[in-house]
C-alpha positions as CSV (number, residue, x, y, z in Angstrom):
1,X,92.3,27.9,114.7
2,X,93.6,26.6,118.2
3,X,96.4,24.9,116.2
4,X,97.6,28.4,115.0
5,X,97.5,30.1,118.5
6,X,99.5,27.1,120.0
7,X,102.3,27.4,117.1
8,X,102.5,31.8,117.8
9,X,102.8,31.0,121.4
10,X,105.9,28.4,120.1
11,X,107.4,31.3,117.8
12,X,107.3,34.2,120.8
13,X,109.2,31.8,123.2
14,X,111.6,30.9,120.8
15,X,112.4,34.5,119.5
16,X,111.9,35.7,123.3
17,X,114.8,32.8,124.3
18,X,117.0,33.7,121.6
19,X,116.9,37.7,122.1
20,X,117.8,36.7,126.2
21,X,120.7,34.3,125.0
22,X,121.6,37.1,122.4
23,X,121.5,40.0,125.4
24,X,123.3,37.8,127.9
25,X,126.1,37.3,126.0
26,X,126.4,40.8,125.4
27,X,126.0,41.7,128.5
28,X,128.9,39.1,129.5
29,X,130.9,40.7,127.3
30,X,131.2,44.4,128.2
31,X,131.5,43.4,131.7
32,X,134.9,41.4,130.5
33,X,135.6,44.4,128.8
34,X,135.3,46.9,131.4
35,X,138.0,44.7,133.8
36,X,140.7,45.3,131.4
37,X,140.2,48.6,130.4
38,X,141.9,49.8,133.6
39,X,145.0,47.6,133.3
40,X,145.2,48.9,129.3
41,X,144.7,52.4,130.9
42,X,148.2,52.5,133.3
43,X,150.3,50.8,130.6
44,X,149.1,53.4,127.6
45,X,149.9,56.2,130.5
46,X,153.4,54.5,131.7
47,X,154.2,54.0,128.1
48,X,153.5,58.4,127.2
49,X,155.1,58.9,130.2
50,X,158.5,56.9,129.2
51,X,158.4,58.4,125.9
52,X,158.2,61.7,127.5
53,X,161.5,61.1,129.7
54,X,163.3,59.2,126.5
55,X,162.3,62.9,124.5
56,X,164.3,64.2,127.4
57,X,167.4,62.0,127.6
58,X,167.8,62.9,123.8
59,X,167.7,66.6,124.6
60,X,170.4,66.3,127.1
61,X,172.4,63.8,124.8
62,X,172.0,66.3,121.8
63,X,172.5,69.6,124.7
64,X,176.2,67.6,126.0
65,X,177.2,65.3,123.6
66,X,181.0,65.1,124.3
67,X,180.3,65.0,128.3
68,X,178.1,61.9,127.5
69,X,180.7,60.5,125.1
70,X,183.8,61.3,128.2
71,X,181.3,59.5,130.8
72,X,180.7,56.4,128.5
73,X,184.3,56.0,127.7
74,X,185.6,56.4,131.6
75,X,182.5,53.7,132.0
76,X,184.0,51.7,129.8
77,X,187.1,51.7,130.9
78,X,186.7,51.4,134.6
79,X,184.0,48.6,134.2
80,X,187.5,46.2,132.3
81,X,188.7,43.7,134.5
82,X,191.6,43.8,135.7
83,X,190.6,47.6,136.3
84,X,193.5,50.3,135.2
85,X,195.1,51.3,138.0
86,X,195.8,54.7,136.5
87,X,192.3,55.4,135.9
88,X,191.3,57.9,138.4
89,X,188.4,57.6,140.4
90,X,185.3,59.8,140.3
91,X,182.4,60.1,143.3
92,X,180.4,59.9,141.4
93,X,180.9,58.1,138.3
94,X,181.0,60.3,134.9
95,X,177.7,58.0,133.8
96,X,175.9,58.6,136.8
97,X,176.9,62.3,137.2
98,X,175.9,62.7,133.7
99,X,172.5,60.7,134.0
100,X,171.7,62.4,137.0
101,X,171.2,61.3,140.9
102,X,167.9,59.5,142.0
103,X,165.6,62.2,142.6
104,X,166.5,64.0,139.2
105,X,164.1,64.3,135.7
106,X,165.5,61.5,134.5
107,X,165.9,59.2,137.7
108,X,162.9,59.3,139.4
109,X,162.1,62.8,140.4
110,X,159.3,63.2,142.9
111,X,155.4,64.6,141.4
112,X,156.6,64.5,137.9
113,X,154.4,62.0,137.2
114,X,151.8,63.4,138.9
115,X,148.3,62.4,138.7
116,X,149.8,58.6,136.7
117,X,149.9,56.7,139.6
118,X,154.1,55.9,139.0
119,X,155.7,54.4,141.6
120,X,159.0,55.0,140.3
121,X,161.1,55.2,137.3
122,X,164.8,55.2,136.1
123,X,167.1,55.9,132.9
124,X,169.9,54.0,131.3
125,X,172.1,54.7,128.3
126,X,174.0,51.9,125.8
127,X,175.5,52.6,123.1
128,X,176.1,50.4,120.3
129,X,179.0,51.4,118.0
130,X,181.0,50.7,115.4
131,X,184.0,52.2,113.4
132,X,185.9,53.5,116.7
133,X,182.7,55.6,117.4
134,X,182.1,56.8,113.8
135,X,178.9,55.5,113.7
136,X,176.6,55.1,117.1
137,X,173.5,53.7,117.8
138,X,172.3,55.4,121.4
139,X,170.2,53.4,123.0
140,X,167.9,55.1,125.8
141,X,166.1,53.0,128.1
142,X,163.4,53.9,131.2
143,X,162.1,51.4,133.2
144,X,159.1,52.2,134.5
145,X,157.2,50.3,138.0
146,X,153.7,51.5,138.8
147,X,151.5,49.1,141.6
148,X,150.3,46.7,139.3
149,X,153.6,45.9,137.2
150,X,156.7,47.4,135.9
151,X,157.8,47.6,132.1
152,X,160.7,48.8,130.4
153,X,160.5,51.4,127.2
154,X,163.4,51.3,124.8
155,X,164.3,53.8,122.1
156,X,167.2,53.6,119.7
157,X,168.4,56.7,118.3
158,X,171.2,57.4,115.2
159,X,173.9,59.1,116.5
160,X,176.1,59.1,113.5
161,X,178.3,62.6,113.6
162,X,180.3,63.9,110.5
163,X,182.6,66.4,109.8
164,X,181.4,69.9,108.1
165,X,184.1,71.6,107.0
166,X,183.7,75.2,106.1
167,X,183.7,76.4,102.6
168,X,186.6,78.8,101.5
């Protein structure tokens, strides 16, 4: 009988050990978890927030697309080197006139972001075309600097026009 009371002793140590390993490394676990979650927290909120501001650089594109198209082209054209000395010169630039000052939705306007913690944030346009500007490919791009890093979110658009001519 004393035999039997020495081996439950045994058994209840070694279950007891196992369950505190088992809880331990849970425990270890959640509290790795928890360190990241507010890192993973800013980026999902910078990324919504650039998506936001790309949602509005289409708008505008879609709202003045042959202002974009004259501002791209004079961009173009002025950034050639030797630069045409015919080409007037604009203060400021068609691009930048058209993308908008610092300060402005789309260039870093003050308590927009308000309460993401978004130290600033800015807004580019490319295009990528072929076929003498048949067929574009409008690439927006907003990069995006909080405290703890800065990333940059970029969308690519079709904007591929075509002629509708009316029906007699």
């Amino acid at each position: 009988m004393n035999k039997r009371k020495g081996m439950a002793i045994v058994i209840v140590l070694s279950l007891s050990m196992f369950l505190l390993v088992l809880g331990l490394s849970y425990l270890r676990s959640v509290s790795q978890v928890s360190r990241s979650n507010p890192h993973r927290l800013k980026q999902v909120q910078a990324e919504f927030f650039a998506r936001g501001i790309q949602k509005l650089a289409v708008l505008k594109f879609k709202a003045l697309p042959a202002d974009f198209y004259h501002a791209f082209r004079y961009k173009i054209e002025d950034e050639k080197t030797p630069r045409n000395k015919d080409l007037p010169v604009f203060s400021p630039a068609p691009m930048q006139d058209f993308v908008g000052a610092a300060g402005t939705v789309l260039q870093g306007e003050e308590d927009l972001s308000d309460p993401i913690p978004i130290l600033n944030y800015t807004t580019e346009y490319r295009v990528n075309s072929s076929k003498k500007f048949d067929h574009d490919m409008i690439d927006i791009i907003v990069n995006v600097a909080m405290q703890d890093f800065s990333q940059s979110y970029r969308v690519t658009y079709d904007a591929s026009r075509s002629l509708v001519l009316p029906t007699p």
